[in-house]
C-alpha positions in Angstrom: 26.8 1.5 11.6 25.8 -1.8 10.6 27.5 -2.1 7.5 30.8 -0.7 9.0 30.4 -3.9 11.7 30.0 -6.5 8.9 32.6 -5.2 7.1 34.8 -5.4 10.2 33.4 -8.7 11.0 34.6 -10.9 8.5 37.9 -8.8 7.7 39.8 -12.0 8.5 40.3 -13.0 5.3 40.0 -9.6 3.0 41.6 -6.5 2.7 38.9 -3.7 3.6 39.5 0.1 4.3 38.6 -0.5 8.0 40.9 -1.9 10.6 39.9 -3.2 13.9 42.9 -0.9 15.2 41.0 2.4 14.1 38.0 1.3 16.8 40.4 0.2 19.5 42.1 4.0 19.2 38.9 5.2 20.7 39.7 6.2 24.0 36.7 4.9 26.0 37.2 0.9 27.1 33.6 -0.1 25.0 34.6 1.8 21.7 36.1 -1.7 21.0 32.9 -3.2 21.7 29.9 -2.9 19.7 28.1 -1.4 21.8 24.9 -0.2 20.4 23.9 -4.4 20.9 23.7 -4.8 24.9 22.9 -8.8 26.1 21.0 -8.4 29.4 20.5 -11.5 31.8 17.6 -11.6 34.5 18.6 -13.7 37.5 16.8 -17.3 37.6 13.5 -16.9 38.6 12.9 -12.9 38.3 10.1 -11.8 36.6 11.1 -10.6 33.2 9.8 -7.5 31.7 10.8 -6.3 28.4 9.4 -3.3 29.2 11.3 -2.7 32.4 14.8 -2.5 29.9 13.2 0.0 27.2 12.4 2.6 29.8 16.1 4.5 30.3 18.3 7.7 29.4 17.7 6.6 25.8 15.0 6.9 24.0 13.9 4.4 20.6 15.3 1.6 22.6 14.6 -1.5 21.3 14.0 -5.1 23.5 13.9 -8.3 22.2 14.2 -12.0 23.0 17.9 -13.2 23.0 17.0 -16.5 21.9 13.9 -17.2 19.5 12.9 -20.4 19.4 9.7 -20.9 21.1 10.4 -20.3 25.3 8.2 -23.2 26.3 10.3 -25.5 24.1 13.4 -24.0 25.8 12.0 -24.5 28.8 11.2 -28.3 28.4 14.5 -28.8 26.9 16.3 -27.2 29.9 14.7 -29.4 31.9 16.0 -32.6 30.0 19.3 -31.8 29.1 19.9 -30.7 33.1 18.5 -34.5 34.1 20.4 -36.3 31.5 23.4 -34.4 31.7 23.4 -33.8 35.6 24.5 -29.9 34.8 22.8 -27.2 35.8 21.6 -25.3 32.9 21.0 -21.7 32.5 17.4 -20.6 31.8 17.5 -19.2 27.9 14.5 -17.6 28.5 16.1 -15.3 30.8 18.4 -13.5 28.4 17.4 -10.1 26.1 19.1 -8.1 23.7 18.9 -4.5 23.8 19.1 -2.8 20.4 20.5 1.3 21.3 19.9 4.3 18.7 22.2 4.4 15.7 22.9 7.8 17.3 24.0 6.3 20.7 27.8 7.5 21.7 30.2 4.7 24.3 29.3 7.0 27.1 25.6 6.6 26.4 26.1 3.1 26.5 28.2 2.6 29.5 25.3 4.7 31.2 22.7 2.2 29.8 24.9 -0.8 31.0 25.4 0.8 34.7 21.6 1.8 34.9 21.2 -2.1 33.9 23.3 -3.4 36.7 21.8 -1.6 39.1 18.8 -3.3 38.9 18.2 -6.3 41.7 17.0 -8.4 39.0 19.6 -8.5 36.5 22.1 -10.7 36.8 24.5 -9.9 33.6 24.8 -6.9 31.4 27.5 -6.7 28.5 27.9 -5.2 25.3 27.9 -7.2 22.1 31.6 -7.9 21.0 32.4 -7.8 16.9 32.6 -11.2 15.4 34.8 -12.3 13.0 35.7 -15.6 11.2 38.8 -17.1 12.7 40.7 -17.9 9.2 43.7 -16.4 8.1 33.6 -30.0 -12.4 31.8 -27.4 -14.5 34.1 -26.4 -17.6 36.6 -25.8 -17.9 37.8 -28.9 -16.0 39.5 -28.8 -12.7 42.3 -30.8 -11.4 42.1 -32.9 -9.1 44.0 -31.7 -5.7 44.1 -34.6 -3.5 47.3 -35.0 -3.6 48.2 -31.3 -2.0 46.1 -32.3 1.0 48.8 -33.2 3.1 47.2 -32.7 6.4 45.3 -36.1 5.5 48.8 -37.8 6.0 49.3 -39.6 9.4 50.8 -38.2 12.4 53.2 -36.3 13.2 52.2 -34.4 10.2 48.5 -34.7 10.1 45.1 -36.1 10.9 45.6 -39.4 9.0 42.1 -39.3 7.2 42.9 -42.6 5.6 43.2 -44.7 9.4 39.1 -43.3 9.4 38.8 -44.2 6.2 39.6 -47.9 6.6 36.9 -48.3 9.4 32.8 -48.9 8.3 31.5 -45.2 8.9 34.9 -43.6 8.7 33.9 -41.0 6.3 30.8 -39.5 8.2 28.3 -41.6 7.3 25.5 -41.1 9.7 26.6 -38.0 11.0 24.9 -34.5 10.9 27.2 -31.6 11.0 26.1 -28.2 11.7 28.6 -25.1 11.0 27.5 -22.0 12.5 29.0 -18.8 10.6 28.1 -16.5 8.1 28.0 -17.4 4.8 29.0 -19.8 1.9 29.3 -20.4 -2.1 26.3 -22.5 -2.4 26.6 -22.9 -5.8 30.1 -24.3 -5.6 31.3 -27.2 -7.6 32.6 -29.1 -4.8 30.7 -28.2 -1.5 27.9 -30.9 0.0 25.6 -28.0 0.5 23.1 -26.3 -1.5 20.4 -23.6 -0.1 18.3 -25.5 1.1 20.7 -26.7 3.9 20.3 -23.3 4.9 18.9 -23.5 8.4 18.4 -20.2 9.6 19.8 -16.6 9.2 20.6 -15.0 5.8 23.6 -16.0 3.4 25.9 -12.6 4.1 28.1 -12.5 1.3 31.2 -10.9 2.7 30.9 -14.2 4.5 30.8 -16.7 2.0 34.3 -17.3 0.8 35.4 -18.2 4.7 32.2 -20.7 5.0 33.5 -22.1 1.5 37.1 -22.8 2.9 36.1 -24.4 5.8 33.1 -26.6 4.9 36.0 -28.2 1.7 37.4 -28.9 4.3 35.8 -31.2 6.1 33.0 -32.0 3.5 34.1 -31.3 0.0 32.6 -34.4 -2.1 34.7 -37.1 -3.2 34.3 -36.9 -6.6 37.6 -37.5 -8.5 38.1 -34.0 -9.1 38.9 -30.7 -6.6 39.4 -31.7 -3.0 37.8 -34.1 -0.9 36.8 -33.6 2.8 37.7 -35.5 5.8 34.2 -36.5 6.0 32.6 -36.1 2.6 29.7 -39.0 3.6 28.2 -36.8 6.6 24.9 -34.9 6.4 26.0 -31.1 6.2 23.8 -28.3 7.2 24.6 -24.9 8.0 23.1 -22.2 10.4 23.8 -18.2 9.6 24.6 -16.0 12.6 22.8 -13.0 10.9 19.5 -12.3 10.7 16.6 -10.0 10.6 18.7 -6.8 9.7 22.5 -8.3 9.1 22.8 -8.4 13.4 24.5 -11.1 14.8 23.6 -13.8 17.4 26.0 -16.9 17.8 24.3 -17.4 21.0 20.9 -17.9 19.0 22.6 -19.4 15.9 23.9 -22.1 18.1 20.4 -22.5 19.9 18.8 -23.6 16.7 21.5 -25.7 15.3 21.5 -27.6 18.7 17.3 -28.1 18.0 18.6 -29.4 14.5 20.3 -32.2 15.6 20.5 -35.3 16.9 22.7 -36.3 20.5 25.9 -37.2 18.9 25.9 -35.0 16.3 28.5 -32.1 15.6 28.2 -28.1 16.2 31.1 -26.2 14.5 31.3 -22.8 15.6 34.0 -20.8 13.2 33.9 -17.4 14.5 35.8 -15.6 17.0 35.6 -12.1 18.7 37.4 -8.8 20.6 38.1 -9.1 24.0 39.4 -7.1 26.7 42.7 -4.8 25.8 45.7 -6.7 26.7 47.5 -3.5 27.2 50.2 -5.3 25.0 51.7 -4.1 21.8 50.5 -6.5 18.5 53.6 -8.3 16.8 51.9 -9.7 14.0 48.6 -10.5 12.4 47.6 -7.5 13.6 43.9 -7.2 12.5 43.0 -10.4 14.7 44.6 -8.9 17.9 43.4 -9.4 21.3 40.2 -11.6 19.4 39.4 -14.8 21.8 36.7 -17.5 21.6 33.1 -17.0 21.4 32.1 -18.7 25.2 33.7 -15.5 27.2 30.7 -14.3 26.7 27.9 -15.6 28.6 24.8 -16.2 26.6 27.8 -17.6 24.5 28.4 -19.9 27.1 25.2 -21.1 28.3 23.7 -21.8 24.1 26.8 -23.9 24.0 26.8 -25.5 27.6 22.7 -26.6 26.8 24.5 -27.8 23.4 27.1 -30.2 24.8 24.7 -31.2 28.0 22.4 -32.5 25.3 24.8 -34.8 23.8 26.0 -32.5 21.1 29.5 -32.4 20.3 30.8 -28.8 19.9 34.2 -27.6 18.4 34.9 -24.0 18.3 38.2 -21.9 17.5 40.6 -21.3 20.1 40.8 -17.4 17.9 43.9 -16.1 16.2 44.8 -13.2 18.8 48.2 -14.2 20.1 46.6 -13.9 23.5 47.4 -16.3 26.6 43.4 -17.6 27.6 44.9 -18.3 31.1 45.8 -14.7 31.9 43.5 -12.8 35.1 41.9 -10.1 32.7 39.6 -13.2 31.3 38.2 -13.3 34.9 39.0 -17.1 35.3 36.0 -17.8 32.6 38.9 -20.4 30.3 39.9 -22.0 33.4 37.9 -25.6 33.5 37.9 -25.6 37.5 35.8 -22.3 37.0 33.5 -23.4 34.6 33.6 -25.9 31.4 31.1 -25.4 28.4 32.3 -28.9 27.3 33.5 -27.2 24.0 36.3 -28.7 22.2 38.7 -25.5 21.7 41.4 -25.7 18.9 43.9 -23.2 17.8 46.4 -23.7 14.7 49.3 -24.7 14.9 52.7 -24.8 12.9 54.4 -28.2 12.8 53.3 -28.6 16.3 54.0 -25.1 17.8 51.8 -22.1 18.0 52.1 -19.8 15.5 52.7 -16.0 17.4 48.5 -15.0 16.8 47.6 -18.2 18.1 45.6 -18.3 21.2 46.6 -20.4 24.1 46.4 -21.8 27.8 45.3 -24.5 29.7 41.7 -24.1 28.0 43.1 -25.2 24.9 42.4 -29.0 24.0 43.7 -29.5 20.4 46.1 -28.1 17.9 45.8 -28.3 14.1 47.2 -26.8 10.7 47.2 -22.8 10.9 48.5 -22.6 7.3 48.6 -23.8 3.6 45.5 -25.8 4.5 44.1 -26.9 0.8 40.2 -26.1 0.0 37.6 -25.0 -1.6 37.3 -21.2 -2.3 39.0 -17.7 -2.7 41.1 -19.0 -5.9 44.5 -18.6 -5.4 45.0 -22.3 -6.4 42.6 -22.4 -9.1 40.4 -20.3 -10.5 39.1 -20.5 -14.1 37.7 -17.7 -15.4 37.1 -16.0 -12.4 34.7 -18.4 -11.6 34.1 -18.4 -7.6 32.2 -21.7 -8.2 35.6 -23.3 -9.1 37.6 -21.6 -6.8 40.5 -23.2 -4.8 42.9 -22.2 -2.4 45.9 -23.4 -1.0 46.1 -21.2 2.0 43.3 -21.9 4.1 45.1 -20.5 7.6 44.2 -19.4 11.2 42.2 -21.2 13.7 39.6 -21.8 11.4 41.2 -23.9 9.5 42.7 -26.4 12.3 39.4 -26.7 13.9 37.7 -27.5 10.7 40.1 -30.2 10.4 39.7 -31.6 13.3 36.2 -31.5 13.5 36.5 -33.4 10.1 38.4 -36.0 12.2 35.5 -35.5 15.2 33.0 -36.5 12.3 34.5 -39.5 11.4 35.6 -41.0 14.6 31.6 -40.5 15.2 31.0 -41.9 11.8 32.7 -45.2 13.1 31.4 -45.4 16.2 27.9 -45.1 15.1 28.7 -47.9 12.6 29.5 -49.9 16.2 26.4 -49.2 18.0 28.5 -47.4 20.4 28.5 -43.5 19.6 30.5 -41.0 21.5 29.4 -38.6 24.1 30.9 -35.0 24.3 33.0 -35.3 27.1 34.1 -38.7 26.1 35.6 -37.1 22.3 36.9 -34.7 23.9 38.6 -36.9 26.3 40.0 -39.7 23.6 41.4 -36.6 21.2 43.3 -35.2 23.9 44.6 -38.1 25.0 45.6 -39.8 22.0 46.9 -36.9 19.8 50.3 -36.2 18.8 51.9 -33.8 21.7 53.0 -29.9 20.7 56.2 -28.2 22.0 54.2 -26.4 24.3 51.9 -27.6 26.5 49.5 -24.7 26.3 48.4 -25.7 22.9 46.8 -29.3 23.7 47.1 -32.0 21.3 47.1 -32.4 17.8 44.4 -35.1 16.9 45.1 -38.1 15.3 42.7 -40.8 14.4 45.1 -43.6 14.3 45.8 -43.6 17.5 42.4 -42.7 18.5 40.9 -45.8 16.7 43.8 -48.1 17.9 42.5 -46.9 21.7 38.6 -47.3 21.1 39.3 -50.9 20.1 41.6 -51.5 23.0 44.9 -50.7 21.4 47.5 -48.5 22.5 49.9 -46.1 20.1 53.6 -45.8 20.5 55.6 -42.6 18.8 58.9 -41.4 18.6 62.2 -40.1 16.8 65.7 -41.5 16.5 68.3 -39.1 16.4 72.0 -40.0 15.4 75.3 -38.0 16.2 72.1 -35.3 16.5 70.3 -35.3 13.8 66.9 -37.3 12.6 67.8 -40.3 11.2 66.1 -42.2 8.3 66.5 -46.1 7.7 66.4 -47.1 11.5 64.3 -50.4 12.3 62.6 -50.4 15.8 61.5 -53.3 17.2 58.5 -53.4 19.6 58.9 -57.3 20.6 55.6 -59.2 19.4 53.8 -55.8 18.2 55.9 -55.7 15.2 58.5 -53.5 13.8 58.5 -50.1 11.6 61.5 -48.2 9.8 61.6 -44.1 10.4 60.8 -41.7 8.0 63.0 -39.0 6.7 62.2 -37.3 9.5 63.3 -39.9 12.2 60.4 -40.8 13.4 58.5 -43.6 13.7 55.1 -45.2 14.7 53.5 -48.4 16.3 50.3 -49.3 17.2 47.9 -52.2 17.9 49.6 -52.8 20.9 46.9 -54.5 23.4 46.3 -51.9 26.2 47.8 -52.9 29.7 50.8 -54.8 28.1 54.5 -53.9 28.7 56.3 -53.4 25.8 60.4 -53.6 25.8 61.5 -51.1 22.4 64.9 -50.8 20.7 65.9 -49.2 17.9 68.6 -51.2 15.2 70.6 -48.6 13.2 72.7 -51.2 11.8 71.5 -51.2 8.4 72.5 -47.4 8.1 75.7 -47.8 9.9 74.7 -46.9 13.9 74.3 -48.7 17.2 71.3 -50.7 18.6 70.0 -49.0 21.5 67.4 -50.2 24.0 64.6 -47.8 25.3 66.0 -46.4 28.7 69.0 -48.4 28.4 72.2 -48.0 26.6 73.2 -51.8 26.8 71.0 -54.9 26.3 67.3 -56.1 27.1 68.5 -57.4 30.6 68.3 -54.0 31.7 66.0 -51.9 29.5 63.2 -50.3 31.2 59.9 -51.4 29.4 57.2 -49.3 28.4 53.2 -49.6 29.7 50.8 -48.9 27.7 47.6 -49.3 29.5 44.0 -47.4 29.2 45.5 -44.2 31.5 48.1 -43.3 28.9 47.3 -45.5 26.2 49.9 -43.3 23.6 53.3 -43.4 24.3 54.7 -40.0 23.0 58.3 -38.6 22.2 60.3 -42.0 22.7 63.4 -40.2 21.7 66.6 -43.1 20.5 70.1 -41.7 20.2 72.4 -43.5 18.3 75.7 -43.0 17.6 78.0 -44.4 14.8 78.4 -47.8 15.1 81.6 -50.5 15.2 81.8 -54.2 15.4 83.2 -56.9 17.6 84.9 -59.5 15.6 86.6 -63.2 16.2 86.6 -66.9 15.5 85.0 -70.2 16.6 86.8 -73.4 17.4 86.3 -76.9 18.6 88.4 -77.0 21.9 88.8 -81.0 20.7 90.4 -80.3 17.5 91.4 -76.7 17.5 89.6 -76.5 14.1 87.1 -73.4 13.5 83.6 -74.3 13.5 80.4 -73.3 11.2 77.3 -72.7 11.6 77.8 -71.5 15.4 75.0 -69.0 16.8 76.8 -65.8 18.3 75.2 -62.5 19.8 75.5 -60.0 22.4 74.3 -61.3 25.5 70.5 -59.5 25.8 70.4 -58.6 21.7 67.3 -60.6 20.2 69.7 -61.6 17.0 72.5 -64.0 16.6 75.1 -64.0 13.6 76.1 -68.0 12.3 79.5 -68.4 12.2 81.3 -67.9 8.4 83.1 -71.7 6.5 86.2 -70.3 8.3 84.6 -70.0 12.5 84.7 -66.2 11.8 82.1 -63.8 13.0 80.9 -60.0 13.1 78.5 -58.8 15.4 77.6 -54.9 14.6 76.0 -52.1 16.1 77.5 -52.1 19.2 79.2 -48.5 20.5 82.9 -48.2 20.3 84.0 -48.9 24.0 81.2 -49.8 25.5 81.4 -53.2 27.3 79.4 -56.2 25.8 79.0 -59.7 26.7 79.3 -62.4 23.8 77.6 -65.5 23.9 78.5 -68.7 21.7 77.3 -72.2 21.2 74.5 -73.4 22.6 70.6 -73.3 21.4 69.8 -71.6 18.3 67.2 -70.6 15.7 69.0 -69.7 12.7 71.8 -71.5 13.0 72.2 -75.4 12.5 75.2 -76.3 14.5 74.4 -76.7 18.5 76.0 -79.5 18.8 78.8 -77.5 21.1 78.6 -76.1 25.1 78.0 -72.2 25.5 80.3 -70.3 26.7 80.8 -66.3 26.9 83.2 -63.5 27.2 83.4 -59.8 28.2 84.6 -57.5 24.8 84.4 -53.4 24.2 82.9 -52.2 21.4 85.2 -52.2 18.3 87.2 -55.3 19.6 88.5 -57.9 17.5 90.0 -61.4 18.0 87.3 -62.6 20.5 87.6 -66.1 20.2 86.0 -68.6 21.1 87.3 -72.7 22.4 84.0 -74.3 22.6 83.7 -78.2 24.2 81.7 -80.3 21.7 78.3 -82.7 23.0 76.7 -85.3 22.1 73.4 -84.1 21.4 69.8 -86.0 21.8 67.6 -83.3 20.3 63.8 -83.9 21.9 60.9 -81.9 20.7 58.1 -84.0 21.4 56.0 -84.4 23.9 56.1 -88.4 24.6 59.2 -89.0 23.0 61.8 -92.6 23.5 65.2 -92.0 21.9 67.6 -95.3 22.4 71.4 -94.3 22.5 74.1 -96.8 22.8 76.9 -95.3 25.0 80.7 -95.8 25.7 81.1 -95.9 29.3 84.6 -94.1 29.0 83.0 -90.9 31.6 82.3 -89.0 28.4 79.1 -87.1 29.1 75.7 -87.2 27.0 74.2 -84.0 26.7 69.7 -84.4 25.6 68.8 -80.6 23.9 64.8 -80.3 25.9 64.6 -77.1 22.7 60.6 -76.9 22.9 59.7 -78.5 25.6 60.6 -77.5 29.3 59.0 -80.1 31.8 59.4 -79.3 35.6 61.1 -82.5 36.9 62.6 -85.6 35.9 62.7 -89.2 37.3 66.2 -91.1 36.2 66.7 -94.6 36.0 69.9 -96.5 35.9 69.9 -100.3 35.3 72.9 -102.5 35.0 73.6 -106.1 35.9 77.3 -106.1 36.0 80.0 -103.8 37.4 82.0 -102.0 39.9 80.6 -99.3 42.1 79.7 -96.5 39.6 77.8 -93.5 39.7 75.8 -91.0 37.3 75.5 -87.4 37.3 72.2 -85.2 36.2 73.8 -82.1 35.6 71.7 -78.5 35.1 73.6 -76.7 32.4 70.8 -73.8 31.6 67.6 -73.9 30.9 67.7 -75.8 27.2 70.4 -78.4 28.6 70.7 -81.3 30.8 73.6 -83.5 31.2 73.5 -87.0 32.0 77.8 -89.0 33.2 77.5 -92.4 33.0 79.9 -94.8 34.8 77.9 -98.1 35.6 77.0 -100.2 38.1 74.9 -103.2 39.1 72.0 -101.5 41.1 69.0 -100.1 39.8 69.2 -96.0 40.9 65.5 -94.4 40.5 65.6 -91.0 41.8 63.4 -87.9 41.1 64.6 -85.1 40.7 62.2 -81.9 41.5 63.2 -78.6 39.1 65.3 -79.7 37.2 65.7 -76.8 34.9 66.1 -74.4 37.9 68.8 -76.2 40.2 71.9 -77.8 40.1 71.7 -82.2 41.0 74.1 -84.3 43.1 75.6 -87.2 42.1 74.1 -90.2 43.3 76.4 -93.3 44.1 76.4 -96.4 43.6 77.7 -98.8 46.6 78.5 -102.1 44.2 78.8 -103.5 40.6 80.9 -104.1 37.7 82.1 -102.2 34.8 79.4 -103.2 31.7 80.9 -102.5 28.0 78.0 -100.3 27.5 74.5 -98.8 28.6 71.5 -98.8 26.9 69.5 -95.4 27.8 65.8 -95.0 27.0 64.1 -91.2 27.5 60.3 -91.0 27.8 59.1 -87.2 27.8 56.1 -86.3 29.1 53.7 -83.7 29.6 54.8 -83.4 33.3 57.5 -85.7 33.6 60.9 -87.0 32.1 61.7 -90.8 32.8 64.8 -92.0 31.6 66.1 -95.4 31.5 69.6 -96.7 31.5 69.1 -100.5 30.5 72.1 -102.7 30.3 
């Protein structure tokens, strides 16, 4: 019996005579169960008596303690992790496993487990469920295979191992990572580990090409040849589930890997088991049907809870059994308002969807890689001479491998935090993965974790992601602008990624698909800036996610400059659509082109006036209503006199015609908030002068003379419109002399005769 349950144990990955479907024919509900193993609970407090469960309807029963580390250390540690953590922890010591006669039949042990429950004092009784691993340079020399780790690529596609990379401790360094399985390639070229990182529990073989896979994964060494794991700088240990006699205990196993670590530290857990019969029909993967995630069970449960209340960050497979964790035959034990282990639960994942084995529900946190996941072991990538201490594989697959990879991504983020003095709890990693991944086209599959963004949100940054889509389909080549956070081009895919935006800033995003022949296009806005809707990014939703652009095919709006003096075109005149953050100079001959604007859509244009790329300004803005694809918008623009002050105390002395022409000063870079004018003449009829608001760059000063000083202020001057003020007497002077004095608070200007 126990060597049929290995074998069906780690079947996962290798073709064995057995099937998992030959025990689920079995007509009685605990033949898919392996039921000779029973887990009995005493309730909190009882008086335990080993003795008490060997006396029964079965004879040669054995009893013995569930957990076996020593009870009065399991005591003081359930006393410390429930103050520290504030959970109430589960008494370990309460919990036996009852060993039935290789002889015993499922109705033998369904009488067992009802003799059992009727019992005051026990609290849970279950039968053991099958485990099974969630998976689907020595000469001569091997390759090196970096390059086919594609999941290390950033997101969408991967985990971007090189955003860890760039930050002090991003590649594990201080971190101890436990994986709890069955067995592993010691001897391997590649792998961190060695026997002696054995922790407890024997080294199955059936087990060890699964261990191999999953610990390249996030630890191979970094060593120019192979792979290299996410993490290759963390401390690896690993803890068997089998022991004395090839039996099973991940409740144990996890127990003493928690005792093995430090608060902080990582727990892998890559095994997954049979639950109850769906009373569906399989569809595919069909030897990993109906298998769920090791904390259904309780003793499950509580090793893991006491793991995560200590400070222990635990990630374990979401299991590859097509089955929805949310459903009422799991008895509500998934559902976080129920109860939370504190676990990190991933599933895998294909390009962001679950695969059809792939567990999910709302108890799911995180999505990863399900497939063609590079690593070390079973050799169908490489392997020399049959060598299993070279072997490589290119399809690491199932659960197994996404959670791998993102504990790999767990360890590092750790790894950097550490290096800050500031490491992360579990509930807090948890947290900052969810939140900052890369969404999934179903919600029931979480996140899929990506350290970019993660990093940008520990430091205070937030992430923004999207795709542009033109006439339908992803576009390549399209700039999108996120104001002062910078600007990015999208991939091949269309999509495209910004971060270090400071958290709690607004950030107003468009897309310019005018270099590959498509509109500009504002996010939540189909026109211009003065109406776009701008994005927050703040600490609540610190990753903007699925900022979709669509474009279409994209037109112009053409036409010519002139001087409404002469009637000549002018150069060097700045023109854009009103709310665009570009202008286009006008050509020798006054012509312009404004692109990517939408055929028919209505645009204002804007002409004249302040500029930053283009020299002439010397000319009153004016504007115009045109539809996209328009031509001959012209433009008659009234030429000024310009007085161009950019200083801060500034005098600027201008002899003027008093012929009623106006004098325009440009106040380009620096905007005081009131003016006092001076007018002085000592000969003259009545005259007058005008202050005139133009906008907020321009302000226009009529002359006509006069032989009384004028000294008015003038509050706001950039914000409201002046009246002229009169002057009762004088004569008409030749000419003016006008001094400006700019200052930090004030204008003064002087008109002196």
């Amino acid at each position: 019996m126990a060597k049929r349950f290995l074998t069906i144990l780690f079947l996962a990955l290798f073709n064995f005579s057995i099937n998992i479907a030959q025990i689920t024919t079995q007509s009685h509900p605990l033949a898919r169960y392996n039921y000779r193993y029973l887990v009995v609970k005493f309730h909190e407090g009882s008086i335990q008596r080993a003795d008490v469960l060997a006396s029964g309807m079965i004879s040669d029963i054995q009893v013995t303690r569930l957990f076996t580390r020593s009870p009065f250390v399991l005591n003081v540690e359930r006393q410390i992790y429930s103050q520290v953590s504030g959970n109430v922890l589960e008494d370990l010591n309460t919990y036996y496993r009852v060993i039935l006669p290789e002889n015993t039949t499922p109705e033998d042990a369904q009488r067992m487990i009802d003799q059992y429950k009727a019992l005051s004092y026990v609290e849970t009784v279950y039968a053991e469920p099958f485990y099974m691993p969630a998976s689907v340079d020595i000469p001569p020399t091997t390759p090196d295979f970096t390059g086919n780790q594609t999941y290390f690529q950033s997101a969408p596609v991967g985990l971007d191992v090189p955003a860890l990379w760039s930050y002090p401790g991003g590649r594990g360094t201080g971190v101890r990572v436990i994986d709890v399985e069955g067995g592993w390639h010691f001897d391997h070229e590649d792998l961190p580990i060695d026997s002696s990182d054995l922790l407890a529990g024997i080294n199955f073989s059936n087990a060890q090409t699964h261990g191999t896979i999953i610990m390249g994964i996030f630890g191979a060494l970094d060593n120019n040849y192979g792979i290299t794991g996410i993490a290759p700088e963390a401390d690896y240990k690993v803890v068997s589930v089998f022991g004395t006699g090839n039996l099973p205990d991940i409740a144990n196993a996890v127990n003493i890997a928690t005792a093995n670590t430090s608060p902080g530290d990582i727990i892998l857990i890559e095994l997954q088991a049979l639950g109850p019969a769906s009373g569906q029909t399989c569809t595919c993967q069909c030897d990993q049907f109906e298998q769920i995630p090791m904390e259904y069970w309780q003793a499950n449960y509580d090793a893991i809870r006491h793991a995560t209340s200590s400070g222990r960050i635990v990630l374990q497979v979401a299991g590859n059994g097509g089955m929805d964790l949310d459903h009422s035959r799991y008895g509500g034990r998934f559902n976080r308002s129920v109860r939370d282990s504190g676990a990190i639960l991933v599933t895998g994942s294909n390009n962001h969807s679950p695969f059809c084995w792939s567990n999910t529900g709302s108890r799911v946190d995180l999505h990863h890689w399900g497939g063609n996941v590079v690593s070390t072991g079973l050799g169908d990538l490489f392997f020399p001479n049959n060598d299993i201490n070279q072997a490589y594989t290119a399809n690491g697959a199932g659960s197994s491998s996404a959670t791998a990879i993102t504990a790999g991504g767990a360890t590092g983020l750790q790894g950097v935090q550490r290096a800050r003095g500031n490491p992360l709890t579990p509930a807090t990693m948890r947290d900052i993965l969810r939140r900052t991944g890369y969404p999934a086209t179903s919600s029931l599959i979480g996140t899929q974790a990506d350290m970019y963004a993660a990093l940008n949100y520990l430091h205070g940054y937030g992430t923004i992601y999207g795709v542009v889509m033109a006439n339908g389909s992803p576009t390549s080549g399209v700039v999108i602008h996120a104001g002062n956070y910078g600007s990015v081009t999208t991939d091949s895919a269309g999509r495209f990624r910004i971060g270090n935006i400071p958290l709690n800033n607004s950030v107003l995003l468009y897309a310019d698909g005018r270099s590959v022949g498509y509109t500009v296009e504002w996010w939540a806005d189909q026109s211009t800036q003065l109406t776009a809707t701008p994005l927050s990014v703040n600490s609540t939703t610190p990753v903007q996610h699925n900022i979709d652009f669509s474009l279409t095919n994209g037109t112009t709006i053409t036409g010519t400059v002139y001087n409404a003096d002469t009637n000549q075109p002018v150069e060097n005149v700045a023109v854009r659509v009103d709310g665009f953050p570009w202008e286009v100079c006008t050509a020798i001959d006054g012509t312009y082109t404004l692109d990517g604007v939408a055929s028919g859509e209505v645009y204002t244009i804007i002409a004249g006036g302040h500029s930053t790329s283009c020299s002439n300004v010397a000319y009153l803005q004016a504007s115009q209503s045109a539809i996209g694809g328009a031509s001959g918008i012209n433009f008659r623009l009234i030429p000024l006199d310009i007085i161009t002050i950019s200083e801060q105390e500034f005098y600027q002395e201008v002899a003027q015609q008093l012929t009623n022409s106006p004098i325009t000063f440009a106040l380009f870079d620096f905007k005081p908030t009131h003016i006092i004018a001076t007018l002085r003449v000592n000969d003259g009829t009545a005259q007058s002068v005008t202050v005139t608001v133009i906008n907020d760059e321009f302000v226009r000063f009529e002359i006509s003379g006069g032989d009384t000083v004028i000294r008015q202020e003038l509050p706001s001057i950039l914000t409201q419109a002046l009246d002229t003020l009169a002057i009762n007497k004088g004569i008409s002077p030749s000419q003016v002399l006008m001094r400006l004095q700019l200052m930090e608070t004030m204008i003064q200007a002087e008109f002196i005769p």
